[in-house]
PDB file with SEQRES, HELIX, SHEET and CRYST1 records, atoms N, CA, C and O in Angstrom:
SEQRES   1 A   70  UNK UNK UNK UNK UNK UNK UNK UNK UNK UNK UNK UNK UNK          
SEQRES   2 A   70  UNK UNK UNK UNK UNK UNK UNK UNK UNK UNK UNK UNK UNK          
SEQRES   3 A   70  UNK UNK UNK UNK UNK UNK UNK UNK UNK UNK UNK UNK UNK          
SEQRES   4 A   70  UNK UNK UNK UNK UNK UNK UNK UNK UNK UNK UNK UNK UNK          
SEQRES   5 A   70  UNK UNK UNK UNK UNK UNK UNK UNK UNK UNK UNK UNK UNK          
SEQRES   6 A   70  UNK UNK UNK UNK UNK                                          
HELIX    1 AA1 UNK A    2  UNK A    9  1                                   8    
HELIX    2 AA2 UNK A   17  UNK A   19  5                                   3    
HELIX    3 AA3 UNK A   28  UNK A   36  1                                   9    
HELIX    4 AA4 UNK A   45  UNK A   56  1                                  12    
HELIX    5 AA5 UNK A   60  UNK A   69  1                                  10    
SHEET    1 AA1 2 UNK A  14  UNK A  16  0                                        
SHEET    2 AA1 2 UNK A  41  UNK A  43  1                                        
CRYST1    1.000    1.000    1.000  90.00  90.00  90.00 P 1           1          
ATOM      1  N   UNK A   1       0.818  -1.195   0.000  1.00  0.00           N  
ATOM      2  CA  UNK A   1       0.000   0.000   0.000  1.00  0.00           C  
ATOM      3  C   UNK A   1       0.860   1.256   0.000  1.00  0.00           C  
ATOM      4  O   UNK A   1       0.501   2.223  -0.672  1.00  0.00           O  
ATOM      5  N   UNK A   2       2.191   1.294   0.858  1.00  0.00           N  
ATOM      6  CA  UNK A   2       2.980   2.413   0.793  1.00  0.00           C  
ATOM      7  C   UNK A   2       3.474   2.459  -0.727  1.00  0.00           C  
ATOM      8  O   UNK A   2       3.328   3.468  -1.416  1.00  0.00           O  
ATOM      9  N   UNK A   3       4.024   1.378  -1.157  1.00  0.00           N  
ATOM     10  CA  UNK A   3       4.103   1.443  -2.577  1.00  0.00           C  
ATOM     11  C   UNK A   3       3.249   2.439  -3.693  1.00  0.00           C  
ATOM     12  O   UNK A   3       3.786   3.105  -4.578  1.00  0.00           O  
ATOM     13  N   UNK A   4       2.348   2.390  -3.520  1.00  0.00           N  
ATOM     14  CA  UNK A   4       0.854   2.677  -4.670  1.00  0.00           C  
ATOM     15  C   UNK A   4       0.658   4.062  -3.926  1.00  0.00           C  
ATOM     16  O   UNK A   4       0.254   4.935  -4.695  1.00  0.00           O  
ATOM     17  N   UNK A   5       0.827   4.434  -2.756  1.00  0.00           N  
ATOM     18  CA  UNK A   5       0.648   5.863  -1.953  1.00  0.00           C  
ATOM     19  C   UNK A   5       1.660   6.773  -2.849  1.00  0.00           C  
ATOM     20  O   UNK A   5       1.375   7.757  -3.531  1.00  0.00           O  
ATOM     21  N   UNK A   6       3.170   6.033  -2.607  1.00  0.00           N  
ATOM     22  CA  UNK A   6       4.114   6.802  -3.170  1.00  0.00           C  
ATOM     23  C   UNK A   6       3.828   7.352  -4.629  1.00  0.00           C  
ATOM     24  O   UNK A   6       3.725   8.559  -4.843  1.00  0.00           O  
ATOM     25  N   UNK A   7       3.729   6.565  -5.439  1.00  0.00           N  
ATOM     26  CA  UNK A   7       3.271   6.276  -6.854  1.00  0.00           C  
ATOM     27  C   UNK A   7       2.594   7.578  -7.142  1.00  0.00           C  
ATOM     28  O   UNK A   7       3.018   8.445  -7.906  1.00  0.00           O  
ATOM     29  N   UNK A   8       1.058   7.625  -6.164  1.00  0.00           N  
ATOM     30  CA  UNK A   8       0.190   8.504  -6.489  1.00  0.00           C  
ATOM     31  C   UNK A   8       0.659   9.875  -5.745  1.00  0.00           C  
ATOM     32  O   UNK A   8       0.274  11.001  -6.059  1.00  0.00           O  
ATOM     33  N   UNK A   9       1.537   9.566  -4.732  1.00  0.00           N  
ATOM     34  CA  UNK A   9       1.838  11.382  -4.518  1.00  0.00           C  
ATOM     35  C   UNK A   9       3.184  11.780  -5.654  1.00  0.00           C  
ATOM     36  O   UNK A   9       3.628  12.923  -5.538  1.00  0.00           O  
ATOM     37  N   UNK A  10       3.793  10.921  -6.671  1.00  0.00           N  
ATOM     38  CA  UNK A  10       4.276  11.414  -8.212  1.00  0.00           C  
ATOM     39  C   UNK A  10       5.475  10.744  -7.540  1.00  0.00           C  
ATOM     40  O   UNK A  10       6.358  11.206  -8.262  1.00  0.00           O  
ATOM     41  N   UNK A  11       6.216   9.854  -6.519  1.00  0.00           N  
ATOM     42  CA  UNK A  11       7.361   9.685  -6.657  1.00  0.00           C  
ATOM     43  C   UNK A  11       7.897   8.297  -7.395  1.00  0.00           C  
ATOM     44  O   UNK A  11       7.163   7.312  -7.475  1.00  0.00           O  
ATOM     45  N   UNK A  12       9.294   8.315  -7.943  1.00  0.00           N  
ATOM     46  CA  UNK A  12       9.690   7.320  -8.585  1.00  0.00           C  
ATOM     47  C   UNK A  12       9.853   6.000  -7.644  1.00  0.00           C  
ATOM     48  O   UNK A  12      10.692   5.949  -6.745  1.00  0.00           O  
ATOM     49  N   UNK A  13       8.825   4.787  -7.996  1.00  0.00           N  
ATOM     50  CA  UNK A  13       9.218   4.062  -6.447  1.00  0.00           C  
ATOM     51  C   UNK A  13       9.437   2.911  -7.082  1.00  0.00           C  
ATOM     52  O   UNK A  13       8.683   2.469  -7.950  1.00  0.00           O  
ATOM     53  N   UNK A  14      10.800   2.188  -6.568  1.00  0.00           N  
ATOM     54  CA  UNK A  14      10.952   0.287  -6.804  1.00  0.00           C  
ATOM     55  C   UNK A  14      10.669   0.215  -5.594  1.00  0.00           C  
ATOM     56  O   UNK A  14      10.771   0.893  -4.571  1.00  0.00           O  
ATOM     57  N   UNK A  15      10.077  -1.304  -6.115  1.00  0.00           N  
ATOM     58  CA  UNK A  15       9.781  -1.725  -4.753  1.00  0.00           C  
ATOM     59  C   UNK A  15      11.177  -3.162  -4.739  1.00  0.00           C  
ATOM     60  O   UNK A  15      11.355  -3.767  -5.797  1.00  0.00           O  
ATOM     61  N   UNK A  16      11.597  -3.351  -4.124  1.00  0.00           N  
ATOM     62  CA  UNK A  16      12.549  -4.479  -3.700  1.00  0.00           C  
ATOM     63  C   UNK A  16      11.836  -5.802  -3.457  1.00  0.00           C  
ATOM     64  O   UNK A  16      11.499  -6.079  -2.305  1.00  0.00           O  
ATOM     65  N   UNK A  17      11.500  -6.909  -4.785  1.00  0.00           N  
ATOM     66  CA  UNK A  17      10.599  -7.834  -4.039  1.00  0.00           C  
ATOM     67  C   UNK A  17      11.041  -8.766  -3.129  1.00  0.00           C  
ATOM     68  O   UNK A  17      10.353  -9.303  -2.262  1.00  0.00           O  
ATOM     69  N   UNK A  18      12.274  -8.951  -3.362  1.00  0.00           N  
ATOM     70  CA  UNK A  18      13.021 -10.034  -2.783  1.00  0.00           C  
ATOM     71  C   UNK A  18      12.872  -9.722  -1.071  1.00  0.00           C  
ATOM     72  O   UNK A  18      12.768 -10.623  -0.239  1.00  0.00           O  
ATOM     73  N   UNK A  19      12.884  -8.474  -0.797  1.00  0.00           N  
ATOM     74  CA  UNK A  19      12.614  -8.091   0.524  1.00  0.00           C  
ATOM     75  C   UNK A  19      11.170  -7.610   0.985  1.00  0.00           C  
ATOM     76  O   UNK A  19      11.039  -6.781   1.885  1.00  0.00           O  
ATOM     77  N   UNK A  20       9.804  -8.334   0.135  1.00  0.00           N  
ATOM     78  CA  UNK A  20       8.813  -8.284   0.647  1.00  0.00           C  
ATOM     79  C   UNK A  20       8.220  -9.872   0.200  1.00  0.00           C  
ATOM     80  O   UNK A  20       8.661 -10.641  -0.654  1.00  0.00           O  
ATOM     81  N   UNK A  21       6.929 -10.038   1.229  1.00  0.00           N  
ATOM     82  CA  UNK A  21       6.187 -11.119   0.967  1.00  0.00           C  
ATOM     83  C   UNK A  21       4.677 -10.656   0.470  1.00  0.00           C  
ATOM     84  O   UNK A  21       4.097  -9.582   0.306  1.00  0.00           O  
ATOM     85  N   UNK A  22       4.323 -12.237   0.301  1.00  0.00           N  
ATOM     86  CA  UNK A  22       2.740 -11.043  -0.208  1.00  0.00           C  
ATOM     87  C   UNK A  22       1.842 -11.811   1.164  1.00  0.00           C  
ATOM     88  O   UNK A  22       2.490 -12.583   1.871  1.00  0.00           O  
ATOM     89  N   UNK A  23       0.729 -11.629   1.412  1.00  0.00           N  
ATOM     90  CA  UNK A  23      -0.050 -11.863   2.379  1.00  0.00           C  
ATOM     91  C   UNK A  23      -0.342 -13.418   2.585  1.00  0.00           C  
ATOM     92  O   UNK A  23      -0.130 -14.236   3.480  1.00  0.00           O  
ATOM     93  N   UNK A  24      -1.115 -13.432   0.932  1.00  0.00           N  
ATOM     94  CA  UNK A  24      -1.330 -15.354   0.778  1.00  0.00           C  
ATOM     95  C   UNK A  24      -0.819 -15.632  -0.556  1.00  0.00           C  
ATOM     96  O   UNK A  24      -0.542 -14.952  -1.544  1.00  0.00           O  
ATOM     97  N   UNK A  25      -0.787 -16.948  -0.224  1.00  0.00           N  
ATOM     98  CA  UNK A  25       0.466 -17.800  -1.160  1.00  0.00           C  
ATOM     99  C   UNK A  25      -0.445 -18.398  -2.221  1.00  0.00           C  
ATOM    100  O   UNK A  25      -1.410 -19.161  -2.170  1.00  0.00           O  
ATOM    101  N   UNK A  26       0.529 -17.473  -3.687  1.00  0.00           N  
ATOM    102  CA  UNK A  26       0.015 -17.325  -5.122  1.00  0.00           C  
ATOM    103  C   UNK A  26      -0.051 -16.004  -5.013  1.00  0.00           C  
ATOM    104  O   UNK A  26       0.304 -15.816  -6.177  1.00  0.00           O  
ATOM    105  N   UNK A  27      -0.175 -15.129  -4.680  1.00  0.00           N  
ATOM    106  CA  UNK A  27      -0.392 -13.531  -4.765  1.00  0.00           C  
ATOM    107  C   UNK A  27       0.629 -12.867  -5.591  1.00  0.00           C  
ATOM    108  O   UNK A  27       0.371 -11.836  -6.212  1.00  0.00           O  
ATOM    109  N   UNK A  28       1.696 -13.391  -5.610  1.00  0.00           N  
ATOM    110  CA  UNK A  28       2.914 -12.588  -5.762  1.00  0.00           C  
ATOM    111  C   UNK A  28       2.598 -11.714  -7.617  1.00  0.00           C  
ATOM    112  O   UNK A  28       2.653 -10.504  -7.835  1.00  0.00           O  
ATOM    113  N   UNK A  29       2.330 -12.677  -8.516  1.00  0.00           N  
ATOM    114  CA  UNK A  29       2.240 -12.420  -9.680  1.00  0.00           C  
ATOM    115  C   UNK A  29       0.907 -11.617  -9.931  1.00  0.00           C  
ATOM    116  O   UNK A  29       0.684 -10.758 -10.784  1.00  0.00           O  
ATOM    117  N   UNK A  30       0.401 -11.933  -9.331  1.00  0.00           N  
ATOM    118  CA  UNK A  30      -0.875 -10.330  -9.269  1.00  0.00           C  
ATOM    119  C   UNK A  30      -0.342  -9.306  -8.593  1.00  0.00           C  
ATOM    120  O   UNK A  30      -0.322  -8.192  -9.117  1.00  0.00           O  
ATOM    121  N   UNK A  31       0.131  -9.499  -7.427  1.00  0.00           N  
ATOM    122  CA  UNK A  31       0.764  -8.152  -7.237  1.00  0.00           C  
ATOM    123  C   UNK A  31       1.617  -7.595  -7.731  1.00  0.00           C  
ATOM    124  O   UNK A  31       1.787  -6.419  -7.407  1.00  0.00           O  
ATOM    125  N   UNK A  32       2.275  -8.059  -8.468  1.00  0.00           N  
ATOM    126  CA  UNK A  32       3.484  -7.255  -9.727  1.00  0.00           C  
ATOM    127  C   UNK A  32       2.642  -6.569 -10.548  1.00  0.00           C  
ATOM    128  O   UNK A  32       2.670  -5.349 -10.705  1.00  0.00           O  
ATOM    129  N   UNK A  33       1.941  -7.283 -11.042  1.00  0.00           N  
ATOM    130  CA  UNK A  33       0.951  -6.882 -12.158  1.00  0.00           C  
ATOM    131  C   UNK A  33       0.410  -5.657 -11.775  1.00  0.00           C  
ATOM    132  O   UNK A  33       0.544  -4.650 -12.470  1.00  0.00           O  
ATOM    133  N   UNK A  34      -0.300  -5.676 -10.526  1.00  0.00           N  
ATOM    134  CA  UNK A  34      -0.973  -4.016 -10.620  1.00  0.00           C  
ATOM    135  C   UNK A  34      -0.172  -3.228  -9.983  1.00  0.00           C  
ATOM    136  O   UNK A  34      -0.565  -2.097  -9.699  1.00  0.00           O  
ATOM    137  N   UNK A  35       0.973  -3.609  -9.665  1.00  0.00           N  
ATOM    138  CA  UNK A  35       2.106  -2.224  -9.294  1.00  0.00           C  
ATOM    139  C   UNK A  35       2.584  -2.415 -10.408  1.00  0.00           C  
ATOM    140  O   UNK A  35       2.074  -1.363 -10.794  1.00  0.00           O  
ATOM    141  N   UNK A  36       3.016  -2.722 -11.161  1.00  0.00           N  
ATOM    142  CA  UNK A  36       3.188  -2.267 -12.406  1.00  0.00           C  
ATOM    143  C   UNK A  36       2.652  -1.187 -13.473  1.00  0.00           C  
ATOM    144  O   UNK A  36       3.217  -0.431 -14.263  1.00  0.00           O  
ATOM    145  N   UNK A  37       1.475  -1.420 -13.185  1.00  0.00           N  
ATOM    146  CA  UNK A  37       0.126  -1.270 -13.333  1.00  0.00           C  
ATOM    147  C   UNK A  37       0.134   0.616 -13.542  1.00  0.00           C  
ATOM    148  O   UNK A  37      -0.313   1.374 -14.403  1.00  0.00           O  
ATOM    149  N   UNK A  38       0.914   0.807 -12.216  1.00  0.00           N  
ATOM    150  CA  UNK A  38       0.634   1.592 -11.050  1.00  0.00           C  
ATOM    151  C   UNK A  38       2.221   2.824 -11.856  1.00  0.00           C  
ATOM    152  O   UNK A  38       2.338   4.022 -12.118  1.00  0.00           O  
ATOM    153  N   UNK A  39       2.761   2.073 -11.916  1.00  0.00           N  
ATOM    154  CA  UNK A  39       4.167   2.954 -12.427  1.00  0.00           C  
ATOM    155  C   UNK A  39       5.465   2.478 -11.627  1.00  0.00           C  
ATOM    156  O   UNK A  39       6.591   2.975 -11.645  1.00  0.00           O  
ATOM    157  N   UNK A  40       4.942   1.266 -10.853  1.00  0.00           N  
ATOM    158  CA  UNK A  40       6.124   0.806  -9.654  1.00  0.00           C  
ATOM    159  C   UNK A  40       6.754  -0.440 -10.194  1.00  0.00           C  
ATOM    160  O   UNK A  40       6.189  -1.440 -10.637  1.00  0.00           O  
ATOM    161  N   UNK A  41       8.360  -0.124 -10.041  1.00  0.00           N  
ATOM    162  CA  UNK A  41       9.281  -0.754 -11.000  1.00  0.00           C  
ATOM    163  C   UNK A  41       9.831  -2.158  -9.673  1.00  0.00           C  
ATOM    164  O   UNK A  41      10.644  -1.990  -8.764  1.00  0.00           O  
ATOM    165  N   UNK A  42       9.150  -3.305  -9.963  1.00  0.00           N  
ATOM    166  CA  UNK A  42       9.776  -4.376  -9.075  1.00  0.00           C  
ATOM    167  C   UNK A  42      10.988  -4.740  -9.644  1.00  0.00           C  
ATOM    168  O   UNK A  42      11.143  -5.045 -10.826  1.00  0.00           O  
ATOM    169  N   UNK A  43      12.162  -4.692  -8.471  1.00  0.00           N  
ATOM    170  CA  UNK A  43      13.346  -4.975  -8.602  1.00  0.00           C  
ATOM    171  C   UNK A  43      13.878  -5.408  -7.523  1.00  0.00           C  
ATOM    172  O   UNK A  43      13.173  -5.347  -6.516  1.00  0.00           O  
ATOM    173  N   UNK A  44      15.209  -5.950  -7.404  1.00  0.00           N  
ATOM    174  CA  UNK A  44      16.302  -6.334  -6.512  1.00  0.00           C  
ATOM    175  C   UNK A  44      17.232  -6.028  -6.066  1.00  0.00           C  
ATOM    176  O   UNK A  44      18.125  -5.376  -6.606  1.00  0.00           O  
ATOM    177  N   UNK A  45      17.189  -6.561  -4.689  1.00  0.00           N  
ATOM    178  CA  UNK A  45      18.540  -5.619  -4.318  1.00  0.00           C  
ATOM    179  C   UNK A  45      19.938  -6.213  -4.900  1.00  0.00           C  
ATOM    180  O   UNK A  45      20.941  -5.535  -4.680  1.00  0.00           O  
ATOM    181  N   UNK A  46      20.041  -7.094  -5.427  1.00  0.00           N  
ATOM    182  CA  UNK A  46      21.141  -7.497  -6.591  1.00  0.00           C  
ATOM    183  C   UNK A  46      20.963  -6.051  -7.703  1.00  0.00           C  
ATOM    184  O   UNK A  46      21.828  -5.175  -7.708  1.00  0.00           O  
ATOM    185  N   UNK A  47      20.165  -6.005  -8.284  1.00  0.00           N  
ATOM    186  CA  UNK A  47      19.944  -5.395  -9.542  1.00  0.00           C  
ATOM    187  C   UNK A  47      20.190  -3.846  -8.988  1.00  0.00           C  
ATOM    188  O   UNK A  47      20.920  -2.993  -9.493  1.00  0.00           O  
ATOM    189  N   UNK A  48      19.298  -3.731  -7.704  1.00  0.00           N  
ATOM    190  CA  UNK A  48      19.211  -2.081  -7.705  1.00  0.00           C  
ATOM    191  C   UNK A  48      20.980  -1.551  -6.735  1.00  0.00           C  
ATOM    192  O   UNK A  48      21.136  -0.337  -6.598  1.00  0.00           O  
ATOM    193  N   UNK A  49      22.020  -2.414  -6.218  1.00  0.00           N  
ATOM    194  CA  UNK A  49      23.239  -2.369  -6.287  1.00  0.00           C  
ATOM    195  C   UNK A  49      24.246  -2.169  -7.202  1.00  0.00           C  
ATOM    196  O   UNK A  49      25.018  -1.215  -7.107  1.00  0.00           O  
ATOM    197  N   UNK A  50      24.306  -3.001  -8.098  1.00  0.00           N  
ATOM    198  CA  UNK A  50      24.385  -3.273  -9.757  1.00  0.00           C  
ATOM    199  C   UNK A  50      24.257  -2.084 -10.093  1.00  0.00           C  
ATOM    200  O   UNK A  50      25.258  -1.407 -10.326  1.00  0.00           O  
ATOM    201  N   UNK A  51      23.070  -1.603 -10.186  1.00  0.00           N  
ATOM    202  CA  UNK A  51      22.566  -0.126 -11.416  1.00  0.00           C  
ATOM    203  C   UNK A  51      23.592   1.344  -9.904  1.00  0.00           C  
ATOM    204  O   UNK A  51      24.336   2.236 -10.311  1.00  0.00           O  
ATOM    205  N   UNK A  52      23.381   1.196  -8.867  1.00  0.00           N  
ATOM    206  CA  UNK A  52      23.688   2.056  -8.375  1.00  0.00           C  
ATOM    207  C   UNK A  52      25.718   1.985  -8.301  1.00  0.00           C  
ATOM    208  O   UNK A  52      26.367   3.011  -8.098  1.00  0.00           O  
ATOM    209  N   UNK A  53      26.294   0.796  -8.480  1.00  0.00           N  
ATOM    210  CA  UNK A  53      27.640   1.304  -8.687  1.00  0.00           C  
ATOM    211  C   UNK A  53      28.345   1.583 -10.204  1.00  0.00           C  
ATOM    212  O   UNK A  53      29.518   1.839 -10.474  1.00  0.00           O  
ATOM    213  N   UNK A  54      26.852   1.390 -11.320  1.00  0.00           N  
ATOM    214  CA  UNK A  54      26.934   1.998 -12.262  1.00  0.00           C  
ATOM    215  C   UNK A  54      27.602   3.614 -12.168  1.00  0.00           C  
ATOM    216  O   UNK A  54      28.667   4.231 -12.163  1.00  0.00           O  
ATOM    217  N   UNK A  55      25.914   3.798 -12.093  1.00  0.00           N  
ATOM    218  CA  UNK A  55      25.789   5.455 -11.716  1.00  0.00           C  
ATOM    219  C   UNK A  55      26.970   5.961 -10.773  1.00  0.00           C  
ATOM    220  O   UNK A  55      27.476   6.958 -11.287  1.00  0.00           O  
ATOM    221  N   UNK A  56      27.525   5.650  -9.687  1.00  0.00           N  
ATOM    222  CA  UNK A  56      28.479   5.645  -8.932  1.00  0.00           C  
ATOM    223  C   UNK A  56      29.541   6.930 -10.201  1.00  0.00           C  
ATOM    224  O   UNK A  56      29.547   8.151 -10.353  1.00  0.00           O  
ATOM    225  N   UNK A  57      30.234   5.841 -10.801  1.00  0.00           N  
ATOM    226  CA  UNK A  57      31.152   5.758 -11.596  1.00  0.00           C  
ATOM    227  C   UNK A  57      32.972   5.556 -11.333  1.00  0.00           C  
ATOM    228  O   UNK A  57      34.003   6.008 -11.831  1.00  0.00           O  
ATOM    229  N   UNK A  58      32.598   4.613 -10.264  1.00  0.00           N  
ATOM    230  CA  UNK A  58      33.980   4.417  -9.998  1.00  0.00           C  
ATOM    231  C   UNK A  58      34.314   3.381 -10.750  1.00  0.00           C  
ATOM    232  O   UNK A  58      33.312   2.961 -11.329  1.00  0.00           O  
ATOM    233  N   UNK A  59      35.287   2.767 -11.008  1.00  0.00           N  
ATOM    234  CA  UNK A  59      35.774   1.563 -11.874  1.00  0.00           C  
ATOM    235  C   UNK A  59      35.954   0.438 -10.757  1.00  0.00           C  
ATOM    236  O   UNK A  59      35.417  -0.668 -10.689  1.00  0.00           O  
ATOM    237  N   UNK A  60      36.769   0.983  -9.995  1.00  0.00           N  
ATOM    238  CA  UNK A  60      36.992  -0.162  -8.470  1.00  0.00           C  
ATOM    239  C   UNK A  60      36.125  -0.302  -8.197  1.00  0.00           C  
ATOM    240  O   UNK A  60      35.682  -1.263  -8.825  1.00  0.00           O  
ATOM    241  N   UNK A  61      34.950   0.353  -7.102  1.00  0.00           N  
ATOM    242  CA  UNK A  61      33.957   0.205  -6.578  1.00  0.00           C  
ATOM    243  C   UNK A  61      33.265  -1.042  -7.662  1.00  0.00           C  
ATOM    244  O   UNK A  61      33.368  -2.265  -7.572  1.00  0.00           O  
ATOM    245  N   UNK A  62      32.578  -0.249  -8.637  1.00  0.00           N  
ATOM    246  CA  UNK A  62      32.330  -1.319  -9.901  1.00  0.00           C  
ATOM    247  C   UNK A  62      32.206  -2.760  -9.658  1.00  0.00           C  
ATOM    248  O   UNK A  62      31.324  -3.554  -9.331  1.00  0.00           O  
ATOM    249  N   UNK A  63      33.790  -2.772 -10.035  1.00  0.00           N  
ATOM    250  CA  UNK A  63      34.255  -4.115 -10.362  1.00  0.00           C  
ATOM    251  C   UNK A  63      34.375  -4.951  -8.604  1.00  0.00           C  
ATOM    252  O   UNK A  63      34.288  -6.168  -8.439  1.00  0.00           O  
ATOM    253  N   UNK A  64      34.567  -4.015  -7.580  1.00  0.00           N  
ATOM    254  CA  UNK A  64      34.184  -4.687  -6.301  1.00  0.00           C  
ATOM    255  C   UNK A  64      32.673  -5.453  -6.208  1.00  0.00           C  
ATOM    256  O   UNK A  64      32.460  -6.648  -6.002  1.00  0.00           O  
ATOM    257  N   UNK A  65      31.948  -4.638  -6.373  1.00  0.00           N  
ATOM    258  CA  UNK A  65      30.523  -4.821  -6.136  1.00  0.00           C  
ATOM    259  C   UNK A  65      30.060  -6.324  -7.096  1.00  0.00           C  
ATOM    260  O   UNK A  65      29.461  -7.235  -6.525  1.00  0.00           O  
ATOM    261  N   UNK A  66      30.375  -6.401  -8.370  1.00  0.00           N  
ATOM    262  CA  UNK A  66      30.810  -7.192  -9.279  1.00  0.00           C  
ATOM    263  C   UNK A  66      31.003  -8.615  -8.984  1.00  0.00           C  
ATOM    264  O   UNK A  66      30.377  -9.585  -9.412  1.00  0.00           O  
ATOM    265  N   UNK A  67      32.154  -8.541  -8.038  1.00  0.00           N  
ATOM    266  CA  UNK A  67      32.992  -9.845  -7.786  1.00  0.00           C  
ATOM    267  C   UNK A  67      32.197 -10.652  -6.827  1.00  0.00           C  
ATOM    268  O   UNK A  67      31.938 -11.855  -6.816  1.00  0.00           O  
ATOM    269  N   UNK A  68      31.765  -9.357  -5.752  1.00  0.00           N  
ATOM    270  CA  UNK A  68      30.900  -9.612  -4.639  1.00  0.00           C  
ATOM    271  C   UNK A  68      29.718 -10.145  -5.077  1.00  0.00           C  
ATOM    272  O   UNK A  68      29.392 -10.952  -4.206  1.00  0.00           O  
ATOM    273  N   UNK A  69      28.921 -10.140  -5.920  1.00  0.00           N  
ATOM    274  CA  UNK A  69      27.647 -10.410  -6.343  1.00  0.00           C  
ATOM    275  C   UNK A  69      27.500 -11.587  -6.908  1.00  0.00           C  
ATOM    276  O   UNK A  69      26.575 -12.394  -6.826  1.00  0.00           O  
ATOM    277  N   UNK A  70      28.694 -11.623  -7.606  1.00  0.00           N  
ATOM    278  CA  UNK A  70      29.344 -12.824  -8.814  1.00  0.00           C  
ATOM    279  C   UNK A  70      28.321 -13.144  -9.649  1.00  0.00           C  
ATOM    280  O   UNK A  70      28.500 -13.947 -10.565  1.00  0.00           O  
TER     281      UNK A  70                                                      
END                                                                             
């Protein structure tokens, strides 16, 4: 619900699924669907690490984060 709040007061929101559950079991793929729906980008904290030592722009850091993740 904080998800879909954010959304509608205009902010850019991932939600991290790997670090949420859904209530009852089978839900998960409907709930992507209408946060999606919604403008809310489901992602990971693999992925959203990844994209952030992109942006970073260090080369070390980078290639640390990288090795670490494998």
């Amino acid at each position: 619900m904080l998800a879909l709040q954010g959304a509608w007061l205009g902010y850019d929101v991932r939600l991290l699924i790997d670090l949420s559950c859904q209530r009852s079991e089978g839900d998960e793929a409907l709930v992507i669907k209408r946060l999606v729906l919604h403008g809310i980008i489901p992602t990971t904290v693999r992925q959203t690490v990844l994209e952030w030592s992109v942006q970073i722009g260090d080369r070390d850091l980078r290639q640390l984060v990288r090795q670490f993740l494998g």
